[in-house]
DOGUSE-978269 format. One record per residue (C-alpha): residue in one letter; x, y, z. Coordinates in nm, 4 decimals. Each point is the difference from the previous one (the first is absolute). Layout:
<atoms>
<atom><r>A</r><xx>X</xx><yy>Y</yy><zz>Z</zz></atom>
...
</atoms>
This chain:
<atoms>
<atom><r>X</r><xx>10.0599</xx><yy>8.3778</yy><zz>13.9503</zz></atom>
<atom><r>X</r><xx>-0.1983</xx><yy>0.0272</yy><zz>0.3415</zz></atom>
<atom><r>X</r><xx>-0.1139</xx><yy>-0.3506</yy><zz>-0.0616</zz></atom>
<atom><r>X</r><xx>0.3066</xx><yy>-0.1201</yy><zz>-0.0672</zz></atom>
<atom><r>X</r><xx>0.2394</xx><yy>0.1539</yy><zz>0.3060</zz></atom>
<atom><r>X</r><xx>-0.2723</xx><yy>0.1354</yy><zz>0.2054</zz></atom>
<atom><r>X</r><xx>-0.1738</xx><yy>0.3537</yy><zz>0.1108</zz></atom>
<atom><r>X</r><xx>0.2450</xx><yy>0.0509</yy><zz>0.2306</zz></atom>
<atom><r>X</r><xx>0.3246</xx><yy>-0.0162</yy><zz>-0.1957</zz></atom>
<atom><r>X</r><xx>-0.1995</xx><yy>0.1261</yy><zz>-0.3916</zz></atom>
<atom><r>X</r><xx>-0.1787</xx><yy>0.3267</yy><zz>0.2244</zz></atom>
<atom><r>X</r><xx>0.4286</xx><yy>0.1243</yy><zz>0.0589</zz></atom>
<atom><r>X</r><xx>0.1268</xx><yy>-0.1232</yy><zz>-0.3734</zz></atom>
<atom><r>X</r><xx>0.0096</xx><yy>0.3861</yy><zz>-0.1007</zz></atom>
<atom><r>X</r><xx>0.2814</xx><yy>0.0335</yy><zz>0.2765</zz></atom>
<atom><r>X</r><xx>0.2695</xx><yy>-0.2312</yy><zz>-0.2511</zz></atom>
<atom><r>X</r><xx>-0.0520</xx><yy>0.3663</yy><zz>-0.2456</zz></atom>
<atom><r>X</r><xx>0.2353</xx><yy>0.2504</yy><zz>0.0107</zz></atom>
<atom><r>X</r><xx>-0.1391</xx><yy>0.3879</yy><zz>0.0966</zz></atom>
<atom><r>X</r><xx>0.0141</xx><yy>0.0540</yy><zz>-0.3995</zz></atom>
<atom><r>X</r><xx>-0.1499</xx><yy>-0.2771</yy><zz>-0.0807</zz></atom>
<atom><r>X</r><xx>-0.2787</xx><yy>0.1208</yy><zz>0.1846</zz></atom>
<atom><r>X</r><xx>0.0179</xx><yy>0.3547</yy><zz>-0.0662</zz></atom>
<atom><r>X</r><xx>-0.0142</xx><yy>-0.0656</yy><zz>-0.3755</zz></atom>
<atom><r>X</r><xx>-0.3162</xx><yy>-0.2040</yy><zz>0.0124</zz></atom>
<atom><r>X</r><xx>-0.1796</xx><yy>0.2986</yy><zz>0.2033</zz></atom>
<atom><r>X</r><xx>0.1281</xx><yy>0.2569</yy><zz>-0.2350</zz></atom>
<atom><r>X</r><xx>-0.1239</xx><yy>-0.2465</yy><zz>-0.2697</zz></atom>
<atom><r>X</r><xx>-0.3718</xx><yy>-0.0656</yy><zz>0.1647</zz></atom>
<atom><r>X</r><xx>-0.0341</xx><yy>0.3350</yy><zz>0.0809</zz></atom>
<atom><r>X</r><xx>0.1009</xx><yy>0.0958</yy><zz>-0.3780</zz></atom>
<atom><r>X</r><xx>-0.2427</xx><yy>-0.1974</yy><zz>-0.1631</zz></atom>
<atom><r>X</r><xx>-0.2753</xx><yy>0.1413</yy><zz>0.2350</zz></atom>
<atom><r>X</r><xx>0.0927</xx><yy>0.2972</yy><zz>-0.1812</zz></atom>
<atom><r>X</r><xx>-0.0001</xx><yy>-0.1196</yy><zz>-0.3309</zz></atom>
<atom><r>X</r><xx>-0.3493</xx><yy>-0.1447</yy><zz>0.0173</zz></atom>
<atom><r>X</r><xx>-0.1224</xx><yy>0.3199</yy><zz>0.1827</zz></atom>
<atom><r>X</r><xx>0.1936</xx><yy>0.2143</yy><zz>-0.3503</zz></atom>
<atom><r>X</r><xx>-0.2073</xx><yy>-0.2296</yy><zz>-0.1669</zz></atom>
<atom><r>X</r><xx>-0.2914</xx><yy>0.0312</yy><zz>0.1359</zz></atom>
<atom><r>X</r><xx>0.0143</xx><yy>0.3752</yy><zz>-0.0636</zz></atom>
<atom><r>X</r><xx>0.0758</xx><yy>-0.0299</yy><zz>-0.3685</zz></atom>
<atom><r>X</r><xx>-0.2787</xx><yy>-0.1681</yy><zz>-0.0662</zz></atom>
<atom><r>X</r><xx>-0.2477</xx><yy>0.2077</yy><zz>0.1928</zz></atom>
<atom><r>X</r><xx>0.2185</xx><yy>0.3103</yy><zz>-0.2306</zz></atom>
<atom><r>X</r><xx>-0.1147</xx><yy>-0.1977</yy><zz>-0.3053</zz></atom>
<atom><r>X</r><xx>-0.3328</xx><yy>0.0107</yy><zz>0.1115</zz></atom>
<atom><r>X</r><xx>-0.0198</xx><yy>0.3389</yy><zz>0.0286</zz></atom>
<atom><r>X</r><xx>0.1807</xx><yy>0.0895</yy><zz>-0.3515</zz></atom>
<atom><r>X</r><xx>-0.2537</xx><yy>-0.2631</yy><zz>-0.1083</zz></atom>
<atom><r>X</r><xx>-0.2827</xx><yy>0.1942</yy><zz>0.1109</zz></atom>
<atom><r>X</r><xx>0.1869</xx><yy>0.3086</yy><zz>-0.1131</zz></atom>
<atom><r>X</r><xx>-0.0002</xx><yy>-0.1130</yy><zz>-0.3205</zz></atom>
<atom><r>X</r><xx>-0.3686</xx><yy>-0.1352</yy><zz>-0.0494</zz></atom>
<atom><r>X</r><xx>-0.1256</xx><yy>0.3029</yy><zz>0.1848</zz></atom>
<atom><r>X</r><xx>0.1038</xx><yy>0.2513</yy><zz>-0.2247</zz></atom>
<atom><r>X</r><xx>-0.3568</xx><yy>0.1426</yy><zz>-0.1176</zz></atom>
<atom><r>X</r><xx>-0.1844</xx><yy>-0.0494</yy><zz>0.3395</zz></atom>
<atom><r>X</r><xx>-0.1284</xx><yy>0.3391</yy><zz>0.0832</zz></atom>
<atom><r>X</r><xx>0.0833</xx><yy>0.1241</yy><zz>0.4038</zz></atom>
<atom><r>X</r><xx>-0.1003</xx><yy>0.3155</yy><zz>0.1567</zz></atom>
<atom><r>X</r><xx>0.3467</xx><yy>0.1562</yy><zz>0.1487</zz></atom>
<atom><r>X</r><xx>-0.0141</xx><yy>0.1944</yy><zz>0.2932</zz></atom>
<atom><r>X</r><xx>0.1148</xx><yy>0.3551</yy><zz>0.1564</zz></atom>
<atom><r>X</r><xx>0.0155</xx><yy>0.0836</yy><zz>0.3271</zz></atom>
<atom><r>X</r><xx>-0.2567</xx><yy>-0.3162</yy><zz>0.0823</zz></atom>
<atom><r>X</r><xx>-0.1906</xx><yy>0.1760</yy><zz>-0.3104</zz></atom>
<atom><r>X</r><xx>-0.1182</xx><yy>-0.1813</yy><zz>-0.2988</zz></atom>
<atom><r>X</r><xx>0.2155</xx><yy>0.1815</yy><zz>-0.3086</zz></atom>
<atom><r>X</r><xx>0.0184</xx><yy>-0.0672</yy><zz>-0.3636</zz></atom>
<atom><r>X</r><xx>-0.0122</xx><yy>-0.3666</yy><zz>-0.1075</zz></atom>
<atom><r>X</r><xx>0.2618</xx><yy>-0.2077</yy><zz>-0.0519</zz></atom>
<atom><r>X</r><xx>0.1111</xx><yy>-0.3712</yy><zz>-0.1598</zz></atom>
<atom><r>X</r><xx>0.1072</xx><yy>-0.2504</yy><zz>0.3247</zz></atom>
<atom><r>X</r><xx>0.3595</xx><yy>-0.0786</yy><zz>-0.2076</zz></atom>
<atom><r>X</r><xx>0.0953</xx><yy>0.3715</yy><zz>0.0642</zz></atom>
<atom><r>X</r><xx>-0.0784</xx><yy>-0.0526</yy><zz>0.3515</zz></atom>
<atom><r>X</r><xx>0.1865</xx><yy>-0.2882</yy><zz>0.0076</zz></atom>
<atom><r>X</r><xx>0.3233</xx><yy>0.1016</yy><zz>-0.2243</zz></atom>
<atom><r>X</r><xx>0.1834</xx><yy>0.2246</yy><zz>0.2664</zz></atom>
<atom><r>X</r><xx>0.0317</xx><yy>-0.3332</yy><zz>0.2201</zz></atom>
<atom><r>X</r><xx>0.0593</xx><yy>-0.2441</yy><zz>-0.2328</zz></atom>
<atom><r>X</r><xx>0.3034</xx><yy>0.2744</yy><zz>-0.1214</zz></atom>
<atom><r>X</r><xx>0.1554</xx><yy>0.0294</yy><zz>0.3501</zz></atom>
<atom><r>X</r><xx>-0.0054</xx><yy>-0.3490</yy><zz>0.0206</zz></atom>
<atom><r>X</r><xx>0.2294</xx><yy>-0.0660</yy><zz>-0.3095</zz></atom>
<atom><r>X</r><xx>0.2045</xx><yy>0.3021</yy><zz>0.0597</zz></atom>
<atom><r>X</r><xx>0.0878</xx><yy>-0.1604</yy><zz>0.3342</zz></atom>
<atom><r>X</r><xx>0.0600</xx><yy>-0.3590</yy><zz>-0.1613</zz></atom>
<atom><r>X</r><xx>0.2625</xx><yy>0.1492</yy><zz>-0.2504</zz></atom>
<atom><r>X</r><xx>0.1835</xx><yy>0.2004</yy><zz>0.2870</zz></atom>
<atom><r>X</r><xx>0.0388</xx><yy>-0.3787</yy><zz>0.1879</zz></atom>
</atoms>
């Protein structure tokens, strides 16, 4: 369009919108910034149930009071998060 009618004239073409016109298309931009970010975070959540998962024999030492305690398996470590997480996506 700029070749065709010039910088001048194509730079002001977003004054011919109306304000909701414009105000949808933000809303919409800034709601697929969002989407992508929710998506970005479900997949690094997979990850970690993924590791969860395969992890579920590897030995860890747990600690108490910065002290080394009994052992324990990294998916226990892991569970409490991983159930926090859910319990949060079923309230939304």
């Amino acid at each position: 369009m700029e070749d065709i009618i010039g910088r001048e004239i194509a730079g002001d073409l977003h004054i011919g919108r109306s304000r909701n016109d414009i105000d949808i298309t933000l809303y919409c931009m800034a709601l697929s910034e969002r989407v992508l970010q929710l998506m970005e975070w479900i997949c690094n959540f997979e990850v970690l149930l993924q590791s969860s998962r395969e992890n579920n024999d590897t030995v860890m030492p747990d600690y108490t009071y910065n002290q080394r305690a009994q052992p324990t398996i990294l998916n226990y470590f892991s569970s409490p998060f991983n159930g926090i997480v859910i319990n949060t996506y079923k309230a939304v």
